[in-house]
KOLBAGU-844306 format. One line per 10 residues: their letters; for each residue z, y negated, x negated of N, C-alpha, C, O. Coordinates in steps of 0.1 Angstrom, whole numbers. Example, Ala and Ser with C-alpha at 12.3 -4.5 7.8 and 13.67 -1.06 7.14 Angstrom:
# residues 2
as) 78/57/-132/78/45/-123/78/33/-132/85/33/-142; 71/22/-128/71/11/-137/79/0/-129/80/-11/-134
END
This chain:
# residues 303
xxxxxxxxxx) -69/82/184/-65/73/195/-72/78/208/-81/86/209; -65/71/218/-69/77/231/-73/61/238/-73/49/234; -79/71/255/-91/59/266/-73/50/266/-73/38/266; -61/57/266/-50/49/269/-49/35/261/-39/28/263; -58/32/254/-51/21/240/-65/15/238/-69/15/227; -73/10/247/-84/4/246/-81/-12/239/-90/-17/234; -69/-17/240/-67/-28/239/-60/-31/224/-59/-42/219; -57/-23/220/-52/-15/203/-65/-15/199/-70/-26/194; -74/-4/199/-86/-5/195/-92/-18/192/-93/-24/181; -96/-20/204/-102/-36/204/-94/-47/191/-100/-52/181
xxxxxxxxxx) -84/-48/194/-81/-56/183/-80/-52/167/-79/-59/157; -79/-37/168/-75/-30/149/-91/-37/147/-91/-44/137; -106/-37/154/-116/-37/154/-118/-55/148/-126/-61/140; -106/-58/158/-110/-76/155/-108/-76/140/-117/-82/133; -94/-70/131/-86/-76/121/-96/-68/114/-97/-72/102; -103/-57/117/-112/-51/107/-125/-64/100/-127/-69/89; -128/-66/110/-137/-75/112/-135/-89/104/-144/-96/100; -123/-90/104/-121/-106/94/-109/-102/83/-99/-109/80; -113/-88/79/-103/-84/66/-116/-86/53/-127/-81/53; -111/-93/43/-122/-93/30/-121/-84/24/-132/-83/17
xxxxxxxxxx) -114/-75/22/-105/-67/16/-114/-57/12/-117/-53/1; -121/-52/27/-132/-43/27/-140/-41/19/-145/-30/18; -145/-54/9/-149/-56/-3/-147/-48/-14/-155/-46/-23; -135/-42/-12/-127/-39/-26/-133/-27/-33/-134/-18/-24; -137/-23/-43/-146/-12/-47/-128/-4/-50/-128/8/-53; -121/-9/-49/-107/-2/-61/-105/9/-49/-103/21/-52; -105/5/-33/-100/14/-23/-109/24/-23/-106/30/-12; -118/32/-27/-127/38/-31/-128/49/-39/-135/58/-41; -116/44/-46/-112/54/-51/-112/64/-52/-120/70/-60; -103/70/-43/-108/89/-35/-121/93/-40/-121/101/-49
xxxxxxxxxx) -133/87/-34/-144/88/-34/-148/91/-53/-159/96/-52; -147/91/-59/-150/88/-73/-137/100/-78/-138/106/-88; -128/102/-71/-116/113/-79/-123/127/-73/-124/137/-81; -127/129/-58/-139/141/-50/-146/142/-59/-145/152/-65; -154/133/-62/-169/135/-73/-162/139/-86/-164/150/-91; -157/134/-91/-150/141/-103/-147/156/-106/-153/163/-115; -138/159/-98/-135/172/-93/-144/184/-89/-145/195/-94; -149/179/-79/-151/189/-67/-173/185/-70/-180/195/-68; -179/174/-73/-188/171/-75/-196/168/-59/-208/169/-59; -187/164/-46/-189/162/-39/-179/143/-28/-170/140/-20
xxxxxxxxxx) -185/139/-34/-176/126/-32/-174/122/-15/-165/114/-10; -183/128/-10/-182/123/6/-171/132/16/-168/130/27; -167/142/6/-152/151/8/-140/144/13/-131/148/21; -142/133/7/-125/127/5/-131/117/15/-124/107/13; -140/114/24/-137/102/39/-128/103/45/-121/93/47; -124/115/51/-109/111/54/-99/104/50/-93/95/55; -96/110/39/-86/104/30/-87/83/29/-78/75/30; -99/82/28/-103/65/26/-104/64/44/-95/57/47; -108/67/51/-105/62/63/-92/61/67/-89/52/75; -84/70/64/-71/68/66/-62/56/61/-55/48/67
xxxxxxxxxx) -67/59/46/-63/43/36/-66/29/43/-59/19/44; -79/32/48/-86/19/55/-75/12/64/-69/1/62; -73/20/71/-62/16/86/-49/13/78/-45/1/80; -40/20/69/-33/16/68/-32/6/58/-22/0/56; -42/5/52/-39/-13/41/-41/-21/48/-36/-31/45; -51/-20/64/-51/-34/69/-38/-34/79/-36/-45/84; -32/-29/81/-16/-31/86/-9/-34/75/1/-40/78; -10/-32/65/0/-37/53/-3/-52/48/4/-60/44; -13/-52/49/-22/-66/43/-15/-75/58/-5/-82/56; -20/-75/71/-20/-78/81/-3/-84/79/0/-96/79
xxxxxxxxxx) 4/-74/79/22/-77/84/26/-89/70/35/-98/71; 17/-87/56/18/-94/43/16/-110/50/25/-118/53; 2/-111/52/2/-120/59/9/-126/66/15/-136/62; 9/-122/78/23/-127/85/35/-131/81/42/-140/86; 37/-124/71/52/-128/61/52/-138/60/60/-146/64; 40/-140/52/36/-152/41/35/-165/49/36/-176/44; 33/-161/64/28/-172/70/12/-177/70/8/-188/74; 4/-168/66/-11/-167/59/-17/-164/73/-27/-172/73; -17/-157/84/-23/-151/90/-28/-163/101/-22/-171/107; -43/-159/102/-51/-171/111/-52/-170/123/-64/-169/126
xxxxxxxxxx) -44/-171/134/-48/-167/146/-62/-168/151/-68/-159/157; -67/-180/148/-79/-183/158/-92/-180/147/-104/-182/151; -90/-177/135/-104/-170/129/-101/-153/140/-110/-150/148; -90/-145/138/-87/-130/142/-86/-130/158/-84/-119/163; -87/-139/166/-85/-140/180/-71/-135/189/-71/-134/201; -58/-130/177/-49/-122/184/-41/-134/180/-44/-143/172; -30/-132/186/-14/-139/189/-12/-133/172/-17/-124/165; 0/-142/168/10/-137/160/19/-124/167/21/-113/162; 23/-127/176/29/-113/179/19/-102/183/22/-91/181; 7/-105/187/-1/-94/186/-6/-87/172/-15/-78/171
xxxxxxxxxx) -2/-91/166/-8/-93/151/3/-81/146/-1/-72/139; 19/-84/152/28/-76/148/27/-60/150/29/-50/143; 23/-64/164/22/-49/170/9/-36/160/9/-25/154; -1/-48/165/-14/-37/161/-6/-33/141/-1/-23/137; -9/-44/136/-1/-38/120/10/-30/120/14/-25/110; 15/-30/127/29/-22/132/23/-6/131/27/2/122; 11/-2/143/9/11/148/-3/10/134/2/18/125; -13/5/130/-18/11/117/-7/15/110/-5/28/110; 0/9/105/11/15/93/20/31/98/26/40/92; 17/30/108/25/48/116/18/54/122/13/63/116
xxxxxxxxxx) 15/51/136/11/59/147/-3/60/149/-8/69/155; -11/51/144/-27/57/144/-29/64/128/-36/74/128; -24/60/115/-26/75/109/-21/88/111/-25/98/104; -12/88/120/-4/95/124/-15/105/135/-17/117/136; -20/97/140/-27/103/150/-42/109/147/-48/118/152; -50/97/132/-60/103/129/-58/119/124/-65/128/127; -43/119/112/-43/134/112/-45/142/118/-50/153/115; -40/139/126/-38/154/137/-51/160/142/-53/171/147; -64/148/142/-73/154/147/-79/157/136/-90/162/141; -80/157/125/-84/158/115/-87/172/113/-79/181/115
xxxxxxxxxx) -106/178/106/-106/189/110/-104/195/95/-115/198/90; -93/198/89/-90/200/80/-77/214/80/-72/217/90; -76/219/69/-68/232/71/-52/225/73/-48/215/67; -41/235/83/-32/231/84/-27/224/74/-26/212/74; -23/233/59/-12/226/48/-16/212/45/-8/203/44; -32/211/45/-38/195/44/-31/188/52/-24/179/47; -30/188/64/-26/177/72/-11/178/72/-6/168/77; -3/187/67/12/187/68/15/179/56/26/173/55; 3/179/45/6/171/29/1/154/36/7/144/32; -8/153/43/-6/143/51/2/136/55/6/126/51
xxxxxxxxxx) 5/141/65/19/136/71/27/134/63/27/122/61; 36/142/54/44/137/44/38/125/32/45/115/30; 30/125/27/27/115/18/25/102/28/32/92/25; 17/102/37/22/90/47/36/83/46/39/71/42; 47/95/51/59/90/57/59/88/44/49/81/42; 63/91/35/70/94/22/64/74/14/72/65/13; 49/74/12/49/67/5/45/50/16/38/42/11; 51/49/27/54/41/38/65/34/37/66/22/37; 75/43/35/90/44/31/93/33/18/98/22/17; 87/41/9/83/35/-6/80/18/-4/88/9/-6
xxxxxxxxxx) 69/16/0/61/6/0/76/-8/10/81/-18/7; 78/1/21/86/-12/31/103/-6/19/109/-17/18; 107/-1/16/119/-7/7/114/-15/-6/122/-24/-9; 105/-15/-13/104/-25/-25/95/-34/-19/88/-41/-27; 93/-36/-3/91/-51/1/99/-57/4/98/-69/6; 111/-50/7/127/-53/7/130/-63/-5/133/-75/-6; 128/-52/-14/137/-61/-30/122/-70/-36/122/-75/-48; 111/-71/-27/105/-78/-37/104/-94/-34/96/-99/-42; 110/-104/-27/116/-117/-30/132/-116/-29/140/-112/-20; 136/-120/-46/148/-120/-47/154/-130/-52/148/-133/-62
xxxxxxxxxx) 166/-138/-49/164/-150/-51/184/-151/-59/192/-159/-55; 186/-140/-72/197/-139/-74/196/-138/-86/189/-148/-90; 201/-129/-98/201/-129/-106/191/-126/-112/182/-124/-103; 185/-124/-128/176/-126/-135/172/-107/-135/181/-99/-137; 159/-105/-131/156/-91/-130/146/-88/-147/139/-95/-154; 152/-70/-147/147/-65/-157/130/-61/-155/126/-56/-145; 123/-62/-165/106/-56/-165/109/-45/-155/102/-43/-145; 121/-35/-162/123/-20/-153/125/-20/-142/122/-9/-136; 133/-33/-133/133/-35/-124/120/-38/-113/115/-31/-105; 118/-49/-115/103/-52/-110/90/-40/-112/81/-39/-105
xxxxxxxxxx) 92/-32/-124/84/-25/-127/83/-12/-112/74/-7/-107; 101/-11/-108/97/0/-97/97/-8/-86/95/-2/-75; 98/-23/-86/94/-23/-74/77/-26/-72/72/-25/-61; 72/-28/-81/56/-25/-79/53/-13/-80/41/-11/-77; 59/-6/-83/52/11/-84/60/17/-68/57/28/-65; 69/9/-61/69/11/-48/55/5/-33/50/10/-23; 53/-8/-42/51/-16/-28/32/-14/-30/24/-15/-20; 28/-10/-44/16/-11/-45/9/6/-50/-1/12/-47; 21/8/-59/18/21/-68/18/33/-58/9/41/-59; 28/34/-48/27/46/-42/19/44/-30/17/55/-27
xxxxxxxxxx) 11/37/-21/-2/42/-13/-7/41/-23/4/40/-29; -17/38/-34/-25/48/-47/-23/57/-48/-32/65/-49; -9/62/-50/-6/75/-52/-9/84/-44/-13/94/-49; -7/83/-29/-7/88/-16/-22/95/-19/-27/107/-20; -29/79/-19/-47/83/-16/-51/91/-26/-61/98/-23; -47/92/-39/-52/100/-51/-48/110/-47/-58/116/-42; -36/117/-46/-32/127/-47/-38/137/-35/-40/149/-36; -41/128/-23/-50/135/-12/-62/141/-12/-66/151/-7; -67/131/-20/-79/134/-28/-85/150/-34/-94/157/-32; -72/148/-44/-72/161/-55/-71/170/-48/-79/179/-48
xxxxxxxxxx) -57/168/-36/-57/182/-24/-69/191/-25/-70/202/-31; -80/180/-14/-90/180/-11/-100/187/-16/-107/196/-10; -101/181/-31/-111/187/-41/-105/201/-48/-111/206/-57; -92/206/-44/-90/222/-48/-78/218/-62/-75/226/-71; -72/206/-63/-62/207/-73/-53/211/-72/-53/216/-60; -41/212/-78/-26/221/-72/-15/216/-81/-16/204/-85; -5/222/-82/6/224/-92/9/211/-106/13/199/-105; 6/216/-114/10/202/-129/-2/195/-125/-1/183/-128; -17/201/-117/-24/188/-121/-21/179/-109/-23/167/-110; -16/183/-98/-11/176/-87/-4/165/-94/-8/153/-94
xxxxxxxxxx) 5/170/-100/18/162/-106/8/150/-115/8/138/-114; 3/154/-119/-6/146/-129/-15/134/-121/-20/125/-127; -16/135/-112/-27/129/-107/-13/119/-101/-12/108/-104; -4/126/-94/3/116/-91/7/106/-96/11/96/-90; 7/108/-111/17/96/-121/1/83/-120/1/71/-118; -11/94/-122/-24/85/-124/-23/74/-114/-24/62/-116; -20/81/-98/-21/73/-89/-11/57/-91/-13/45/-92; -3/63/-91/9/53/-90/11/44/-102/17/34/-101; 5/47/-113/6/39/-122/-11/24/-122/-13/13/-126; -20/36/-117/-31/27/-111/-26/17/-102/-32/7/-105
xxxxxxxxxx) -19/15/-92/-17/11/-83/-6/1/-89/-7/-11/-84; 1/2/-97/13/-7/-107/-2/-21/-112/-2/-33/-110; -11/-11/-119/-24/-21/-125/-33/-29/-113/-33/-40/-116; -39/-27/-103/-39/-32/-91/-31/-40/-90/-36/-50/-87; -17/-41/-90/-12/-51/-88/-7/-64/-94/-1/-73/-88; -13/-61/-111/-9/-71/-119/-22/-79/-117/-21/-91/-116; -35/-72/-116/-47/-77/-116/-48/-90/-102/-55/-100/-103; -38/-87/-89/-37/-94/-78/-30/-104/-82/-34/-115/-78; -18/-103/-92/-13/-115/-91/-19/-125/-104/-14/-135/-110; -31/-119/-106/-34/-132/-117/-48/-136/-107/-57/-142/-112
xxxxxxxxxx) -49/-134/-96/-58/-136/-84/-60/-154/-79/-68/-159/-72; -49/-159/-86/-50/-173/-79/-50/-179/-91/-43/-175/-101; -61/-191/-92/-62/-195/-98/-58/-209/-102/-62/-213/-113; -51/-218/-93/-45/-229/-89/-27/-225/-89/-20/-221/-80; -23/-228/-101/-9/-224/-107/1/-236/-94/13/-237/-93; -9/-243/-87/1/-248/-77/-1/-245/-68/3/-253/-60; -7/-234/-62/-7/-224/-49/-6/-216/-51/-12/-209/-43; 1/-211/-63/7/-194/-62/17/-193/-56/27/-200/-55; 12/-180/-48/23/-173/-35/32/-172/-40/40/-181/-40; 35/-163/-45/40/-157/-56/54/-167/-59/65/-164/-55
xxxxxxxxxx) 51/-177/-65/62/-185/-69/65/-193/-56/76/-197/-53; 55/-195/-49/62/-202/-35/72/-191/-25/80/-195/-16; 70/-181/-27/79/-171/-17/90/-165/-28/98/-155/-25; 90/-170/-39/103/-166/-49/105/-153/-52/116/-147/-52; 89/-148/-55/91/-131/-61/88/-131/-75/82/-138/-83; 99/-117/-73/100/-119/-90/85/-107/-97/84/-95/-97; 78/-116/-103/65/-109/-109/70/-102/-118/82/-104/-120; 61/-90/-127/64/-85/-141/65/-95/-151/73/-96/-160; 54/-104/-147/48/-114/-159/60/-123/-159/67/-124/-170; 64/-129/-148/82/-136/-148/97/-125/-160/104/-129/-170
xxxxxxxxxx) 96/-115/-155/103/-105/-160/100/-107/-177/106/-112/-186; 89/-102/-175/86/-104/-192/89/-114/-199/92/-111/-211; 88/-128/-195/88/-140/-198/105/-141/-203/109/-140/-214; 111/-142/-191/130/-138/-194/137/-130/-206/146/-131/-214; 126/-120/-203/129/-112/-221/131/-116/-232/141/-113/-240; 117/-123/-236/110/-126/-247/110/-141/-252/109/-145/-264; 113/-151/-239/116/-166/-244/132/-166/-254/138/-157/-258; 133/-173/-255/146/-184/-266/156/-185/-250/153/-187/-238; 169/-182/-256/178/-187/-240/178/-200/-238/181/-203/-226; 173/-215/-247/168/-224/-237/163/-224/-231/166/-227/-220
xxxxxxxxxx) 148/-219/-233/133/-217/-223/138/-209/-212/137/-213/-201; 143/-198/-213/148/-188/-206/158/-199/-191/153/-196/-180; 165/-206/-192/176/-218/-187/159/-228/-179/155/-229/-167; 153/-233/-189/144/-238/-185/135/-232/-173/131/-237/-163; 132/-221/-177/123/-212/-168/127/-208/-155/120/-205/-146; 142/-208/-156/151/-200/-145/151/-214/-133/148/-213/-122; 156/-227/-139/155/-237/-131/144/-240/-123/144/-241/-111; 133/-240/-132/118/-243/-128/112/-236/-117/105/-241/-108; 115/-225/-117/111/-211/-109/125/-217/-94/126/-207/-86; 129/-221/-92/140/-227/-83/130/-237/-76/126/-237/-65
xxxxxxxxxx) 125/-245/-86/121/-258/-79/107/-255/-75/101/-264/-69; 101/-242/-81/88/-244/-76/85/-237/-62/73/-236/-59; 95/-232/-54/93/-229/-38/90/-240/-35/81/-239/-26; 92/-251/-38/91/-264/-27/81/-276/-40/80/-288/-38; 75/-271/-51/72/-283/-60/59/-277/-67/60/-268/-75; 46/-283/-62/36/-278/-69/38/-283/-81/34/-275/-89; 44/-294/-86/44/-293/-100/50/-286/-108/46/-282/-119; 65/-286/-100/69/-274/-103/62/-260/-113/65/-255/-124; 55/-259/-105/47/-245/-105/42/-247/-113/43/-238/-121; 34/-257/-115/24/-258/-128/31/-256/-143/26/-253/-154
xxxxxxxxxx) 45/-261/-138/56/-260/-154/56/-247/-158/54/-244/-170; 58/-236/-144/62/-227/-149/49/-219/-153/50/-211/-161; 41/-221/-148/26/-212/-152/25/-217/-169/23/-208/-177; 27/-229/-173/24/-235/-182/37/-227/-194/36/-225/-206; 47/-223/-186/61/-215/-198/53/-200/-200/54/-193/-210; 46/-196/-188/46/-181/-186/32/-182/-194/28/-171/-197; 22/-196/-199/8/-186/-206/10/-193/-218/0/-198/-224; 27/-193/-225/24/-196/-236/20/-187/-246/19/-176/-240; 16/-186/-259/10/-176/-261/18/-167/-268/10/-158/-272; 31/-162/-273/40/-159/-276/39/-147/-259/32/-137/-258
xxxxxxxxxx) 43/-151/-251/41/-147/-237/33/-141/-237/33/-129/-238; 21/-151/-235/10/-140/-233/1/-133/-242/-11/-132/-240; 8/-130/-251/-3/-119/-260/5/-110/-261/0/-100/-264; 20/-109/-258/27/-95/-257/28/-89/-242/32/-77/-241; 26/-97/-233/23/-93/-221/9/-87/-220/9/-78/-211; -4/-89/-226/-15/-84/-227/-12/-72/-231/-16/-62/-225; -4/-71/-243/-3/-56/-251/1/-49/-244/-2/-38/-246; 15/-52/-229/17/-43/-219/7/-36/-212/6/-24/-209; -4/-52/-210/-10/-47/-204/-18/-37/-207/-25/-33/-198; -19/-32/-218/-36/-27/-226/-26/-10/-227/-31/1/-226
xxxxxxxxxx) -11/-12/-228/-3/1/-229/-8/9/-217/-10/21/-218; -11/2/-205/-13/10/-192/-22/13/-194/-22/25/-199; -35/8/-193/-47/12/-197/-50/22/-209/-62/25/-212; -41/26/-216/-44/34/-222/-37/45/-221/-40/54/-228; -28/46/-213/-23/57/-206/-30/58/-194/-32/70/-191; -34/50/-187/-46/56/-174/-55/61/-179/-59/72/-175; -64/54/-191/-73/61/-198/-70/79/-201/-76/89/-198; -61/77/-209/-54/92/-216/-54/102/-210/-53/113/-216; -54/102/-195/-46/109/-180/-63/113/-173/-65/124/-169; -72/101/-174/-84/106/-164/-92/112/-174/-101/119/-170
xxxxxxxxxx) -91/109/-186/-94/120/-200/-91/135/-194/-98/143/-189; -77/136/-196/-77/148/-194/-76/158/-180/-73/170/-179; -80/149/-167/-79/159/-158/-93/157/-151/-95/162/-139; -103/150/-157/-115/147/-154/-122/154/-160/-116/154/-171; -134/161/-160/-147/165/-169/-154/150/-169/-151/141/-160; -165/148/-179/-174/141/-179/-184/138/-168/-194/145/-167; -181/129/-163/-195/130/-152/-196/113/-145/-186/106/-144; -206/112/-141/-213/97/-130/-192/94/-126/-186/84/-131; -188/101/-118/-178/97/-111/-162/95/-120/-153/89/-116; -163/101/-130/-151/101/-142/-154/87/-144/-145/79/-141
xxxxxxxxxx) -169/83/-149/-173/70/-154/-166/61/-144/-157/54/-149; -168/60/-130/-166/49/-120/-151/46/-121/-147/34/-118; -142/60/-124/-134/56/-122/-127/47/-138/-118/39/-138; -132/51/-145/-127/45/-161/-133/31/-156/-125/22/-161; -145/23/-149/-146/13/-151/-137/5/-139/-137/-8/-138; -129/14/-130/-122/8/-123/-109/2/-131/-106/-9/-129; -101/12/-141/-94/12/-148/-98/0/-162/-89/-7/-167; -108/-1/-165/-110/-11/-174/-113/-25/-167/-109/-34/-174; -120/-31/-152/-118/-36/-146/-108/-47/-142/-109/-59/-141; -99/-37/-140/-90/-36/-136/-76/-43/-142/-66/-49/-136
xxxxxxxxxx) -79/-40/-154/-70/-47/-173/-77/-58/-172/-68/-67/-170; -88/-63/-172/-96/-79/-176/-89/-82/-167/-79/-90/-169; -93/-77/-156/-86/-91/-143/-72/-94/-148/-69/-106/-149; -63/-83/-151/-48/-90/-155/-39/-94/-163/-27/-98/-164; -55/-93/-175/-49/-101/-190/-46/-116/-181/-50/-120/-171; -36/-121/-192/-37/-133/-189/-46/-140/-204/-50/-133/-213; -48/-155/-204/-53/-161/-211/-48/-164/-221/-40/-173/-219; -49/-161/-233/-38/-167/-247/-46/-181/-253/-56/-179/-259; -42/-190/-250/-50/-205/-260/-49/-203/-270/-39/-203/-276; -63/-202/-275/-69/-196/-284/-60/-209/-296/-52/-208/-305
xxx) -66/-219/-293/-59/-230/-303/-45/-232/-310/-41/-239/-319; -40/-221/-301/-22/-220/-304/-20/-209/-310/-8/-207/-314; -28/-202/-311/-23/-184/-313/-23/-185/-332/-20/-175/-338
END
């Protein structure tokens, strides 16, 4: 950034400032794939500074969607809100690269995995409230390996750059990323814990866990579930029906076993492109982490 954009600055600084997000040990990532590698973790700051800027433009514009975004906690307008998330998502990573003191091909793999997985992310925020016919797991499944899986992927793979990887293990690291980033996002949507203020079902996206449910119910429940999921944009009770169809335990103990498939394919993957060490560990407990948060609950009394 330049003296031209003091007023940009100023505010990416405000939304920094009242993002929780910062919290998240998972964006950290990089940091823990360097140490793995390369046995030097403070390698990959670029790479997480970069991530930084652009999740809070993605989080930022999410918000706004949602209607979530606070003006007077963040001190900007709603349309100022557009703008600044606007240039995080392009033109200030765009610009951290360039100054970036890193060897040409790095920053050309930059630039591309930016555009590339930007792209990714704003078309399966496209298809991800859909309000038509009944979607497949495989469906939903790419659109979360769009909207969440590919910046993971971006930042992993930058990473590996970084730390001297190449060729199959490139390739390799990429599926890790993106498939990490699929698990991140099952773990967010079991984040609310008041089945009558789930976003989720108030903005009529279709979850995996929905997906899954469609599958595996009886075509009454299925009829039942499809209406319910209608009325719960506008019906907290609504919502409560359908949280109550989605943790039955039929549901959710084979949705767990999805879930524990990933995790053991994430497991399987940082097995083999990791040696043993402090930072292999951090990242397996990200990965195991990561599954608790998105089991759901099976009642024990029913099972």
């Amino acid at each position: 950034m330049t003296s031209k954009t003091p007023s940009l600055i100023a505010s990416i600084k405000r939304l920094i400032d009242a993002d929780l997000s910062v919290s998240s040990p998972f964006r950290l990532l990089p940091f823990a794939i360097s140490g793995a590698l390369s046995k030097d973790e403070g390698a990959a700051l670029p790479v997480v500074v970069l991530s930084r800027i652009w999740w809070l433009g993605a989080e930022v514009f999410d918000d706004l969607t949602d209607g979530k975004f606070n003006t007077a906690e963040v001190g900007l307008s709603r349309s100022q809100a557009v703008v600044v998330s606007t240039a995080c998502l392009s033109a200030v990573p765009s610009m951290i690269i360039k100054r970036l003191d890193v060897e040409v091909d790095f920053k050309a793999a930059c630039e591309w995995e930016y555009a590339d997985s930007t792209l990714a992310a704003a078309g399966s925020q496209l298809d991800d409230v859909y309000h038509g016919e009944i979607r497949s797991w495989s469906e939903v499944m790419r659109i979360y390996a769009g909207k969440s899986g590919a910046p993971y992927e971006r930042d992993v793979v930058l990473a590996a750059l970084l730390a001297g990887a190449e060729g199959d293990r490139i390739r390799a690291w990429r599926v890790f990323g993106r498939l990490f980033g699929v698990l991140r996002q099952l773990a967010n949507d079991r984040s609310c814990v008041d089945a009558g203020e789930d976003e989720d079902l108030i903005n009529g996206t279709w979850t995996l866990l929905l997906a899954h449910a469609m599958e595996i119910l009886s075509p009454p429940k299925r009829v039942e579930l499809g209406d319910l999921r209608d009325l719960a944009r506008d019906s907290p009770a609504a919502r409560n029906q359908v949280m109550e169809l989605l943790g039955s335990p039929d549901v959710a103990s084979q949705y767990n076993r999805r879930i524990m498939a990933l995790h053991s394919k994430l497991s399987q993957l940082i097995a083999a492109l990791a040696e043993p060490t402090e930072s292999r560990d951090t990242i397996q407990w990200m990965i195991d982490v990561s599954t608790s948060n998105a089991f759901l609950t099976v009642p024990e009394a029913r099972i």
